[in-house]
C-alpha positions in Angstrom: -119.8 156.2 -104.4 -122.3 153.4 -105.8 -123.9 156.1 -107.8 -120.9 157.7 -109.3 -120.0 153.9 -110.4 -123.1 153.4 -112.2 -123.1 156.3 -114.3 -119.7 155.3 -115.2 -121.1 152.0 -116.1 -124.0 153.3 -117.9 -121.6 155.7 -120.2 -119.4 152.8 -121.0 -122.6 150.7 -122.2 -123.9 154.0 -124.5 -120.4 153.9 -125.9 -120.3 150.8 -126.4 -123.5 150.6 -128.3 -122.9 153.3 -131.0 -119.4 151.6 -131.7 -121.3 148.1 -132.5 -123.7 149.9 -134.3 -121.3 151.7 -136.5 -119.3 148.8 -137.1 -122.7 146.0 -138.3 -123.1 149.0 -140.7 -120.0 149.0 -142.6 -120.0 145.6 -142.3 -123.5 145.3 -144.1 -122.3 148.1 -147.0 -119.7 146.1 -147.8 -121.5 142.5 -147.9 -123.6 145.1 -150.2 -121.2 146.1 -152.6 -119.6 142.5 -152.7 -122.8 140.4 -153.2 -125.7 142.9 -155.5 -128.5 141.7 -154.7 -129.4 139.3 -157.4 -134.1 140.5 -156.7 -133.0 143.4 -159.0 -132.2 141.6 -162.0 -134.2 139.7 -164.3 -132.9 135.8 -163.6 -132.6 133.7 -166.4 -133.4 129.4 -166.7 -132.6 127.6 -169.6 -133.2 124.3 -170.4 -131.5 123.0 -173.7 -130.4 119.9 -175.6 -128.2 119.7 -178.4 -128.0 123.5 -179.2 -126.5 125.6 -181.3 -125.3 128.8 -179.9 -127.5 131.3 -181.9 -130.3 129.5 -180.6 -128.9 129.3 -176.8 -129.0 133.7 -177.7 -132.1 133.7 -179.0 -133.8 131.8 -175.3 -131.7 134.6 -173.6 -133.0 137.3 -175.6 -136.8 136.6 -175.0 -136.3 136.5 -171.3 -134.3 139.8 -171.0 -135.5 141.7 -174.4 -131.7 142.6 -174.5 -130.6 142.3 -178.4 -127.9 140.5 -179.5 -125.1 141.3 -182.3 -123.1 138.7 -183.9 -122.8 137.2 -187.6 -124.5 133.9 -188.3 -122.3 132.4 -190.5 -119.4 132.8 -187.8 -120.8 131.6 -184.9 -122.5 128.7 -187.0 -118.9 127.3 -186.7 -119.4 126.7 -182.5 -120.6 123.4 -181.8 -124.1 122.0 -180.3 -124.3 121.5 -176.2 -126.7 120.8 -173.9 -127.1 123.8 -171.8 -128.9 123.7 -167.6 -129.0 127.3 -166.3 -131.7 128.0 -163.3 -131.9 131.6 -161.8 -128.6 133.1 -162.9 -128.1 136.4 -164.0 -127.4 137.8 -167.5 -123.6 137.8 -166.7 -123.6 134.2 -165.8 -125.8 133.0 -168.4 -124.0 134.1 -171.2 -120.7 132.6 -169.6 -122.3 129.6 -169.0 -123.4 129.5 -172.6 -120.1 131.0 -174.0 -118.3 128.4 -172.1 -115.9 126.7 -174.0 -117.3 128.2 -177.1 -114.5 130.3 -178.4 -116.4 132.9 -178.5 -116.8 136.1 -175.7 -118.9 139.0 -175.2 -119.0 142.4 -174.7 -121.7 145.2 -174.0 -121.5 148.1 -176.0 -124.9 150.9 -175.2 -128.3 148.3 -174.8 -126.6 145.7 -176.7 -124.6 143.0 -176.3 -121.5 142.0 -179.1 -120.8 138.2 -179.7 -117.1 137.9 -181.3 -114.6 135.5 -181.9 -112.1 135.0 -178.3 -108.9 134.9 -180.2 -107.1 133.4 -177.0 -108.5 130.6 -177.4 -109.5 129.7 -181.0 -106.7 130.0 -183.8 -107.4 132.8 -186.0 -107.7 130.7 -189.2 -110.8 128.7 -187.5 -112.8 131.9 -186.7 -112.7 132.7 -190.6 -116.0 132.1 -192.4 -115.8 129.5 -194.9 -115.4 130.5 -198.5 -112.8 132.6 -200.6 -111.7 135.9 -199.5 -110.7 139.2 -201.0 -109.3 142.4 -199.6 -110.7 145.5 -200.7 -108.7 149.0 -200.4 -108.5 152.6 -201.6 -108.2 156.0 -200.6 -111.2 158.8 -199.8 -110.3 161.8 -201.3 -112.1 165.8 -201.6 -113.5 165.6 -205.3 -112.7 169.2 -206.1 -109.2 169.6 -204.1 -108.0 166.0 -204.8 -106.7 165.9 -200.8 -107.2 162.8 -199.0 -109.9 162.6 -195.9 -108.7 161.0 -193.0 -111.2 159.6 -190.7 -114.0 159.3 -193.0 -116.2 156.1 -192.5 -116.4 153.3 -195.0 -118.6 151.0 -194.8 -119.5 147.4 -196.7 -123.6 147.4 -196.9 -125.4 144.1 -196.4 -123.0 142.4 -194.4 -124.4 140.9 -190.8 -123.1 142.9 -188.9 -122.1 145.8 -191.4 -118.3 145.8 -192.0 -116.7 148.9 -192.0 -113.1 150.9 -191.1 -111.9 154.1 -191.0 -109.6 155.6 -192.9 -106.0 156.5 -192.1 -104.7 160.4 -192.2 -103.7 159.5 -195.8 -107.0 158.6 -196.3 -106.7 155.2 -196.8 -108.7 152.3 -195.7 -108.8 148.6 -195.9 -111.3 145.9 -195.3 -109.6 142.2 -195.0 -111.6 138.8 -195.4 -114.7 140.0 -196.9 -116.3 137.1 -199.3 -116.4 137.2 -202.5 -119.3 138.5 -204.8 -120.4 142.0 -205.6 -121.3 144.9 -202.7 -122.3 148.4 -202.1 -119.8 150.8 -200.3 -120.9 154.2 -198.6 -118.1 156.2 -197.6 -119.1 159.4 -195.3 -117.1 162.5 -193.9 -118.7 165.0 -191.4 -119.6 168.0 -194.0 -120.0 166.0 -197.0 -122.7 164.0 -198.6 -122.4 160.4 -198.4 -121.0 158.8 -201.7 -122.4 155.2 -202.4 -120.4 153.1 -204.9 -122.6 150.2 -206.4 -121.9 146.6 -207.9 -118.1 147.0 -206.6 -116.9 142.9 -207.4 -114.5 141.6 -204.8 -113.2 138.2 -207.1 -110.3 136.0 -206.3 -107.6 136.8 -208.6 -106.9 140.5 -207.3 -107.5 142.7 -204.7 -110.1 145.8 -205.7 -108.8 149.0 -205.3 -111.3 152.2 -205.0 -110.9 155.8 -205.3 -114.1 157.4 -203.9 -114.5 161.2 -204.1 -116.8 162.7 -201.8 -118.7 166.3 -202.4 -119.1 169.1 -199.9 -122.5 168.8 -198.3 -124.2 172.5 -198.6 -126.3 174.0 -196.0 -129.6 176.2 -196.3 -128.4 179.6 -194.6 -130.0 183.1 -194.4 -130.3 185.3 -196.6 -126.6 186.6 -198.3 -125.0 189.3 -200.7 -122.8 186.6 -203.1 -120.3 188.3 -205.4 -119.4 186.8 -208.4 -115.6 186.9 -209.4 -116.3 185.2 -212.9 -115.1 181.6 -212.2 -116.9 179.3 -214.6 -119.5 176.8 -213.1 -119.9 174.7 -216.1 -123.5 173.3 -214.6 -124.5 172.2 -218.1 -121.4 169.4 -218.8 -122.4 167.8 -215.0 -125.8 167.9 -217.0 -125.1 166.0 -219.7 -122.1 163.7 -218.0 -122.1 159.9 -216.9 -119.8 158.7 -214.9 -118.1 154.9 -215.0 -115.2 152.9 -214.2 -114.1 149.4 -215.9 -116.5 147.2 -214.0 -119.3 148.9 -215.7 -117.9 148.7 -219.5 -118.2 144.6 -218.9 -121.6 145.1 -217.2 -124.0 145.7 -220.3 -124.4 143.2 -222.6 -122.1 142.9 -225.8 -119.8 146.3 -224.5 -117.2 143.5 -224.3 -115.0 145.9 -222.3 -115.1 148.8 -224.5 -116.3 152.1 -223.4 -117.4 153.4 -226.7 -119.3 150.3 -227.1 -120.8 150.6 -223.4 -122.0 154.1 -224.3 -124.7 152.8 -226.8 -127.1 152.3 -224.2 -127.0 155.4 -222.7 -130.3 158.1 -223.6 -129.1 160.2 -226.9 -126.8 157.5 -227.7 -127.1 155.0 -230.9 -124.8 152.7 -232.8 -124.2 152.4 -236.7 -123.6 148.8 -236.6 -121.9 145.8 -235.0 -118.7 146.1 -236.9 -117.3 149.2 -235.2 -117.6 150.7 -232.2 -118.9 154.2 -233.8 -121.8 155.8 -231.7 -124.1 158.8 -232.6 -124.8 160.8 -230.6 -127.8 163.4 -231.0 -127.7 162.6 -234.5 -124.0 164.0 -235.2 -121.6 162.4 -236.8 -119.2 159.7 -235.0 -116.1 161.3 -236.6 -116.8 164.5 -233.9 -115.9 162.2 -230.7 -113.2 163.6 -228.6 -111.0 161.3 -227.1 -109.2 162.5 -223.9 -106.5 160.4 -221.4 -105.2 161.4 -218.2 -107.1 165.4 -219.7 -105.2 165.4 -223.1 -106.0 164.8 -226.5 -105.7 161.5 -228.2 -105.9 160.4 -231.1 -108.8 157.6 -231.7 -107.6 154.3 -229.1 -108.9 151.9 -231.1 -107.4 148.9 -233.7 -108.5 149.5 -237.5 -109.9 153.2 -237.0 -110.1 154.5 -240.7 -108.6 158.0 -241.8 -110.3 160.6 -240.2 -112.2 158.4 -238.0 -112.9 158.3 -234.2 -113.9 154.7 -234.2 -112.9 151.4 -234.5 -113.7 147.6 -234.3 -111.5 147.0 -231.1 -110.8 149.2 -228.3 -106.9 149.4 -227.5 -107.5 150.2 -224.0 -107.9 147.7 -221.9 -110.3 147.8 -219.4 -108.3 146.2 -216.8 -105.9 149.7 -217.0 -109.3 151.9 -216.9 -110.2 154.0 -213.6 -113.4 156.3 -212.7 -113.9 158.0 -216.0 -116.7 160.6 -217.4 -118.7 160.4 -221.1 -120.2 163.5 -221.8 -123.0 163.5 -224.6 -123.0 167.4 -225.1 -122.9 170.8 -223.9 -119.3 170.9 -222.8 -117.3 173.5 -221.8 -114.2 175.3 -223.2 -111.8 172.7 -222.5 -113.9 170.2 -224.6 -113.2 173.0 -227.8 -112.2 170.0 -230.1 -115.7 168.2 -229.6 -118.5 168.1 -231.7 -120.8 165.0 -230.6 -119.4 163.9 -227.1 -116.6 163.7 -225.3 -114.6 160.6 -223.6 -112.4 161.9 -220.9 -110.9 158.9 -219.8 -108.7 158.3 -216.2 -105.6 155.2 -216.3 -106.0 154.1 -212.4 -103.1 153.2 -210.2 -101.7 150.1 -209.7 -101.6 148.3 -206.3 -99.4 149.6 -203.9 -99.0 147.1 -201.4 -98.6 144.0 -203.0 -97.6 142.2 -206.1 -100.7 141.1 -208.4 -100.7 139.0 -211.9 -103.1 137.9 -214.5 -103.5 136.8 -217.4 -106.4 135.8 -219.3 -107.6 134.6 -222.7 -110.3 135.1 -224.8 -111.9 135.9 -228.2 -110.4 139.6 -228.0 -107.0 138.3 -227.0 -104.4 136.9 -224.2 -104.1 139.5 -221.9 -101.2 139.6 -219.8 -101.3 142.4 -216.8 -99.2 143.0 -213.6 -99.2 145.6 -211.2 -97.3 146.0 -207.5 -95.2 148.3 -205.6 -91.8 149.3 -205.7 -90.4 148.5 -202.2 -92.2 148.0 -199.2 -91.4 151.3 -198.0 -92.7 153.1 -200.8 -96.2 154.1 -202.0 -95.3 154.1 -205.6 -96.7 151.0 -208.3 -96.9 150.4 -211.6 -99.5 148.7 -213.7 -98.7 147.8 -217.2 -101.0 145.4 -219.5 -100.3 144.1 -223.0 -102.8 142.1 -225.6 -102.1 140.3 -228.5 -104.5 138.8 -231.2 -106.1 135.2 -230.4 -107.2 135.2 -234.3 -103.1 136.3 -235.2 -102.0 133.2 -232.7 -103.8 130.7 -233.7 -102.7 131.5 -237.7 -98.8 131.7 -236.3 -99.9 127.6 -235.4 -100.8 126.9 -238.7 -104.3 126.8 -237.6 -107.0 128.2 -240.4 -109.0 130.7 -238.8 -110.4 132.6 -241.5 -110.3 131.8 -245.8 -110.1 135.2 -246.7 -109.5 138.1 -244.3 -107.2 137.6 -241.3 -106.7 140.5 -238.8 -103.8 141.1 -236.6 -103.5 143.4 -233.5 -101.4 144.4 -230.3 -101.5 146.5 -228.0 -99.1 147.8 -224.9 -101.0 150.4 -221.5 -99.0 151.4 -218.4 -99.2 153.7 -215.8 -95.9 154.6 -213.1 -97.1 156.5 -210.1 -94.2 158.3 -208.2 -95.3 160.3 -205.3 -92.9 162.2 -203.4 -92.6 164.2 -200.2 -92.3 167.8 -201.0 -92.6 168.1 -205.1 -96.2 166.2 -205.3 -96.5 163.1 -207.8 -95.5 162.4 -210.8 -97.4 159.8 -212.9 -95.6 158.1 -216.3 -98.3 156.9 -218.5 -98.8 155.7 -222.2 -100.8 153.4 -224.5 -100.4 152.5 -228.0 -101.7 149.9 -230.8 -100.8 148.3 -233.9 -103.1 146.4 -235.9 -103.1 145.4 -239.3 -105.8 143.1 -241.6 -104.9 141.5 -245.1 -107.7 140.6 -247.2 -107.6 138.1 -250.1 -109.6 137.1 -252.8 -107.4 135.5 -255.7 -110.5 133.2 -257.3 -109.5 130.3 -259.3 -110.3 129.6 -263.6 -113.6 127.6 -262.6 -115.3 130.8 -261.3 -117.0 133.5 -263.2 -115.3 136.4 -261.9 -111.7 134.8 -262.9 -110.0 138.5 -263.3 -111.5 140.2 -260.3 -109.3 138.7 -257.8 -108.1 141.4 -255.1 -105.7 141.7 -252.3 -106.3 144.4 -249.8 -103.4 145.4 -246.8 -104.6 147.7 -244.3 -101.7 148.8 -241.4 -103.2 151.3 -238.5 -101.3 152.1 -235.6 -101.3 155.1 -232.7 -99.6 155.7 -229.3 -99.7 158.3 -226.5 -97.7 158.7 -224.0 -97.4 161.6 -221.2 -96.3 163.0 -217.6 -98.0 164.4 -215.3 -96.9 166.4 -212.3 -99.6 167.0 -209.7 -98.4 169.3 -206.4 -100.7 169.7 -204.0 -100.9 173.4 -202.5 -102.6 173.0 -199.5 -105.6 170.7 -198.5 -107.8 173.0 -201.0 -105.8 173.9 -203.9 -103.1 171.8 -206.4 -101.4 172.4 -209.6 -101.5 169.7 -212.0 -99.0 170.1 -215.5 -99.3 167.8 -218.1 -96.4 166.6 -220.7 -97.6 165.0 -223.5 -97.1 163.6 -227.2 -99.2 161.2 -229.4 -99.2 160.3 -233.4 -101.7 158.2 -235.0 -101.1 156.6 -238.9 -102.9 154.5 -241.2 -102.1 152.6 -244.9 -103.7 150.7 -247.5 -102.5 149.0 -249.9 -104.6 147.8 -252.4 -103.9 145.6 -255.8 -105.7 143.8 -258.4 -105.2 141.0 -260.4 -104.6 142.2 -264.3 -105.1 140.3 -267.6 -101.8 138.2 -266.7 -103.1 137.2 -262.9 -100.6 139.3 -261.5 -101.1 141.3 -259.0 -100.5 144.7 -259.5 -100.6 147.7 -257.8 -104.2 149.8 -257.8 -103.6 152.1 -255.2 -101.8 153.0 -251.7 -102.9 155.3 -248.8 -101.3 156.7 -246.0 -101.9 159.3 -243.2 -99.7 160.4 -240.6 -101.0 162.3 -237.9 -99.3 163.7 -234.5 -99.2 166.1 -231.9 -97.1 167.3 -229.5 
């Protein structure tokens, strides 16, 4: 009976055992899992006074080689603190140095992100200081004119690099970048990377960008190609230069005009100061073709002689002017009118989001421009700019410019853009001029040349005006149909003083030229 007892006993005592056992051991796992054990990381001691929070980063990083990303000039704005930190772990160093801060972090890969904690610091503080700009636009295929949604944009030498994305539309935006002058790169899976240079973000508007990107082409084996025909017109990418209105005020003394601009290009030379007339190859200036929005134009310049591509001021303002090409030769078809070069000129759109006006003055002219959408809830604009004659003003005052020749000009550019759901966009455009120049020389009996006394009344003028209708097919293919009509006139009148000092009539001149 004792015996049969103790086993009893003994199996109770065994059971016992393994139960306690199990027990400490899920007990210990989770003590475990609550409190890591702090041996495996790299503890951190800091002893500061009075510092700033980049350099509180910079102790940190040379104890745990982990890199840091933030931008200086932001978290320059947090203020100095003594910081005491012995044995702590990365996690509660950087709170202890973010403490009160405004500022949080995050890890992202082997890295870890400093940025602004908008809970706690208005957003208006967190800005850096200095004038801001937006910059906007839309990526787009360059040969089917669709828009690519996704593709990257990004804002090159900024700490850290500022970038977006762009919408399905493709449309992007970048708020609250500084002002100045910047490089953007915009890329798309399958097609090489477009850089845009010297792109100026300045207070008075925002800049708007069209960037066209290029189907990348990959080296494959060896394939049977079958030529349908389709013209490849290599040699007018040859001969071609691309620019846009920031470049026509870059170069020296091209005071905004693209003809002007083009004299510093290889093949290219000027006449003289007095004109805008380039020569190209050695051929003659009057051989310039003049294309807008890819029709014909007569010459868009004030006091272009008869028969003349050229003249002293360009009508077009470059404030209306978008990505455009100068071709110096070796054109194709479409370019049948050219002998010397070709200007094929683009009007951009205006802003479609918000409301924008200037107005400037200068030797050219006041120049008054404005540009904004329709309604909120619609992606049309318009962008219209007109000029008028500082020289012509100052005379309406009663203010002597000039003793013998005064010149007088206007000039009126716009552009509607209407895009629509179904039927594609339509696009309203026009420029035109008017300039005239009166020059006098009506000598008195002191000088020599009593009865040679002249008065010379030159009058030029030209418009052009068009729609366009672009429907897109599908993501590869659109139609585009142009409706168009321009006329361009000059007169002189020119008399003489006769025996009597009258003036009389020696000859008049005048050309009307238009096309439909």
């Amino acid at each position: 009976m004792k015996k049969l007892l103790n086993c009893t006993h003994y199996s109770n005592l065994r059971g016992f055992t393994r139960s306690a056992i199990v027990v400490f051991g899920m007990m210990l796992a989770i003590v475990l899992v609550m409190h890591p054990v702090k041996a495996q990381q790299k503890l951190i001691s800091l002893e500061l006074k009075d510092a700033t929070l980049e350099k509180a980063l910079e102790a940190i990083k040379e104890q745990t080689n982990i890199d840091f990303i933030f931008n200086h000039e932001v978290i320059a704005t947090a203020s100095k603190k003594h910081i005491s930190i012995k044995a702590a772990t990365l996690d509660e160093a950087l709170n202890k140095v973010l403490e009160n801060s405004g500022f949080t972090y995050k890890r992202i890969n082997n890295a870890i992100v400093i940025t602004p904690d908008k809970r706690l610091v208005p957003e208006s503080e967190l800005e850096v200081p200095g004038l801001k700009q937006t910059l906007r636009g839309q990526v787009i295929d360059q040969d089917a004119k669709s828009p690519l949604p996704f593709a990257t944009i990004q804002v090159m030498g900024t700490d850290p690099v500022r970038g977006t994305t762009s919408d399905l539309d493709g449309n992007f935006i970048i708020d609250n970048l500084p002002l100045g002058r910047y490089t953007i790169k915009a890329s798309f899976v399958g097609y090489q990377d477009a850089f845009v240079s010297e792109v100026m973000l300045g207070s008075g508007k925002e800049t708007i960008l069209n960037i066209p990107l290029i189907e990348s082409l990959t080296s494959l084996e060896e394939i049977v190609v079958t030529t349908n025909g389709e013209m490849l017109n290599e040699m007018a990418v040859v001969s071609g230069k691309s620019f846009d209105a920031e470049e026509t005020k870059r170069y020296a003394a091209s005071i905004s005009d693209p003809a002007r601009m083009a004299q510093v290009f290889a093949g290219v030379a000027a006449t003289d100061d007095a004109a805008n007339e380039i020569v190209i190859r050695g051929n003659s200036p009057n051989w310039l073709l003049w294309k807008l929005e890819g029709v014909e134009i007569p010459s868009p310049n004030h006091f272009a002689e008869e028969g003349y591509s050229s003249g002293a001021i360009s009508i077009l303002s470059s404030n209306m002017l978008g990505s455009s090409d100068f071709y110096t030769g070796a054109f194709s078809a479409d370019y049948g009118n050219a002998l010397s070069g070709v200007f094929d000129l683009k009007l951009r759109n205006g802003n479609n989001q918000q409301y924008e006006h200037t107005f400037q003055a200068g030797v050219l002219g006041f120049d008054i421009s404005s540009e904004g959408p329709f309604s909120k809830n619609y992606r049309g604009s318009y962008l219209f700019n007109y000029r008028y004659s500082t020289l012509s003003l100052l005379n309406n005052l009663n203010i002597e410019v000039s003793e013998n020749a005064l010149p007088n000009y206007q000039d009126l550019s716009f552009k509607v853009n209407l895009p629509t759901k179904k039927a594609g966009t339509f696009s309203i455009w026009g420029i035109g001029g008017l300039s005239d120049v009166t020059e006098t020389y009506l000598p008195d009996s002191t000088h020599s040349d009593y009865f040679n006394g002249y008065d010379d009344f030159t009058k030029t003028g030209m418009y052009a005006a068009g729609i366009t209708h672009t429907y897109f097919v599908d993501d590869q293919s659109y139609f585009e149909t142009v409706l168009s009509s321009s006329e361009s006139y000059s007169s002189e009148d020119y008399k003489e003083i006769d025996s009597t000092r009258a003036l009389r009539p020696f000859f008049f001149d005048q050309l009307n030229k238009q096309n439909l």
